[in-house]
C-alpha positions, 0 to 999 in steps of 0.5 A: 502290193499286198503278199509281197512278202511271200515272193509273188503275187498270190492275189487271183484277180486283177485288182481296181487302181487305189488311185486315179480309178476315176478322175478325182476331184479336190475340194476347192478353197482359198490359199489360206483355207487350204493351209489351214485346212491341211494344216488341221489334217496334219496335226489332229488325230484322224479317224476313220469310224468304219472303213475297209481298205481292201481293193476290189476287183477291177472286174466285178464278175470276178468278186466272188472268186476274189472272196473265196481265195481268202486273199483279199488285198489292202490298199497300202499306197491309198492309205499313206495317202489318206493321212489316217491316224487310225481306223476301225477296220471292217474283217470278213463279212462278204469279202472273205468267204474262203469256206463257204459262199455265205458271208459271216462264217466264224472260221472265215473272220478268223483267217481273215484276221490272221491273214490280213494281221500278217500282210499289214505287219509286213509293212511296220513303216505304215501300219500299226496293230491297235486294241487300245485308244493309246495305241492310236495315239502311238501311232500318231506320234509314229507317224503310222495309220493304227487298225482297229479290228472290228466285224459288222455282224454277230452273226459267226457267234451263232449261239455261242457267248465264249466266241466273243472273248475268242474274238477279243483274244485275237483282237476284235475290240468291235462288233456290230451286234446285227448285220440287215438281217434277223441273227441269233442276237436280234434283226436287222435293218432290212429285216422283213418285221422288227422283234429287236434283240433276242434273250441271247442278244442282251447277254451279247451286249452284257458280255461285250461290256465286260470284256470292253467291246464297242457295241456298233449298231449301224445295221440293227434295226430301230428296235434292237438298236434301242434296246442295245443302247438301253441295256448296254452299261457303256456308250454305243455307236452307229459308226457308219450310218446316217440321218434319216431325216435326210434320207430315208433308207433303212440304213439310217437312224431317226432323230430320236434314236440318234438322240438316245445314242447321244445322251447314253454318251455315244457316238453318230458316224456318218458314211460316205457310200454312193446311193445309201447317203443320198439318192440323187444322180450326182453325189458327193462329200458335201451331202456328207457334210450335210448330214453332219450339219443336221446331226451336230445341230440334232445331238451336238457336235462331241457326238458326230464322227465319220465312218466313211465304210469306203473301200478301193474300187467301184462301190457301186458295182459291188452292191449290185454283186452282193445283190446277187449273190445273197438273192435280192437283186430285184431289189437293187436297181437303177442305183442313180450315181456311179460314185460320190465325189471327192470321197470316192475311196479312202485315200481322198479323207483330206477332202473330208477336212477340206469341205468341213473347212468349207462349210465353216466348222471351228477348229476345235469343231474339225478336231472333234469331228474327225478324230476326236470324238472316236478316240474319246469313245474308245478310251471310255469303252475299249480301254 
């Protein structure tokens, strides 16, 4: 449990269960599938692109003062389980709002990366600090999970260039350089018009090269994700997004961005959220997989990974949360599935290789996908 250090539990709010919170289901294949299927997740370095691995409340209604506790709690017994070699950890956003109840305070990712940093060093047997690809690759022969810091938005750097080495300083190796909405640095997905990157934003994206800051454009609108990868003097990503041909939702990426991300050498995470990946009433890691199939087809299979964005607890009654608190609930509503099937928190990642084996994907093809392809980036980018 998360803080045991300090004597008792300082969570303020009773937590949701890493495991068991619904009845889980395991992708099902045969005796020899299943070996070598397992077989794969034991042995390859397994990277989650994007992902969160805090527990939410097991009452929603309680979300907010969970957030402005700046306690948020991390799924340890979840994560062993997962079988991760490492993962690019999302810090602050709406979780942590300790000072304030808006999101992406920059004194807010900073507590946030101290108060976290401490609880996860208190379990050396499991955790790793990571701001090096070879860390992950330590971490591997260590039998341990190594976090990467990273935060979804440039929203806390407001006009600021020097907050970004500050951020590297403590350990921030990558930063989405818009979040939905319209930020000093460009707009957003969900932005009402699309200007793309501002002045300030191409020297974000100058700066984030020097100092060796991975570029993640998951929530940038279409034209400041085009502009990024354009001006960027290092490959970019979209860690947590998907195809649009697929889906159409303003979180996703069309065909011809996630063919301009590839050819710049980056990299196309596909994430597992129930009701952002697909729409229909029953979701699972299979419509996952098929965004995956349509992306290797699209841009080959070195530049597809998986950047779940999952986290522990009811995902679904979060969007409605954070719905209301940010005003758009009115925009928010009849979400059609209440969770996606065999991935429905991080430690069900086995499923992932599980249905990657199903669907009939090499080995050295799994290898890549699930790992693979993230560490590569991150030794041409972060170093």
């Amino acid at each position: 449990m998360s803080y045991e250090y300090l004597g008792k539990n300082v969570v303020p709010v009773a937590l949701a269960k890493e495991i068991g919170r619904i009845q889980e289901k395991t992708v099902a294949l045969g005796p020899a599938e299943e070996e070598r299927a397992m077989r794969l997740h034991r042995e390859s370095i397994v990277i989650d692109f994007h992902v969160h691995l805090t527990i939410l409340p097991e009452n929603l209604t309680e979300y907010d003062r969970l957030a402005r506790s700046g306690r948020p709690a991390t799924g340890f017994e979840g994560t062993r389980r997962s079988g991760l070699t490492g993962c690019l950890l999302a810090f602050a956003g709406s979780m942590v709002r300790r000072s304030s109840p808006a999101p992406w305070k920059f004194e807010d990712l900073v507590w946030d990366l101290g108060v976290r940093w401490a609880d996860m060093d208190h379990r050396p047997d499991l955790f790793l600090r990571a701001y090096t690809a070879a860390d992950i690759v330590r971490a591997k022969l260590a039998g341990r999970t190594a976090v990467l810091a990273m935060a979804e938005n440039t929203q806390m750097v407001d006009n600021d260039l020097d907050r970004l080495d500050v951020l590297y300083g403590l350990g921030i190796r990558s930063l989405g350089l818009t979040y939905s909405a319209r930020t000093t640095a460009g707009d957003g997905c969900n932005e009402r018009t699309d200007a793309g990157l501002s002045r300030f934003g191409l020297k974000v994206v100058e700066r984030m090269n020097r100092l060796g800051m991975l570029i993640d454009l998951s929530h940038s609108s279409p034209l400041a994700s085009r502009e990024a990868v354009e001006a960027s003097a290092a490959p970019c990503c979209a860690s947590h997004t998907f195809a649009t041909a697929l889906h159409d939702n303003p979180k996703g990426k069309s065909d011809d961005l996630c063919a301009l991300i590839a050819s710049k050498g980056g990299l196309i995470g596909v994430e597992a959220v129930p009701n952002v990946t697909c729409f229909t009433p029953t979701q699972s890691v299979f419509d996952v997989v098929d965004h995956v199939d349509y992306l290797v087809k699209l841009v080959g299979v070195d530049h597809v990974a998986i950047g779940t964005d999952c986290m522990f607890g009811d995902h679904v009654a979060l969007h409605y949360a954070i719905a209301e608190m940010i005003g758009v609930s009115d925009e928010v509503h009849d979400l059609p599935a209440t969770h996606m099937d065999y991935i429905e928190n991080p430690g069900q990642w086995p499923n992932i290789t599980r249905a990657l084996v199903a669907r009939g994907y090499a080995d050295e093809d799994i290898r890549k996908i699930v790992g693979g392809n993230v560490l590569r980036l991150l030794e041409q980018t972060i170093g």
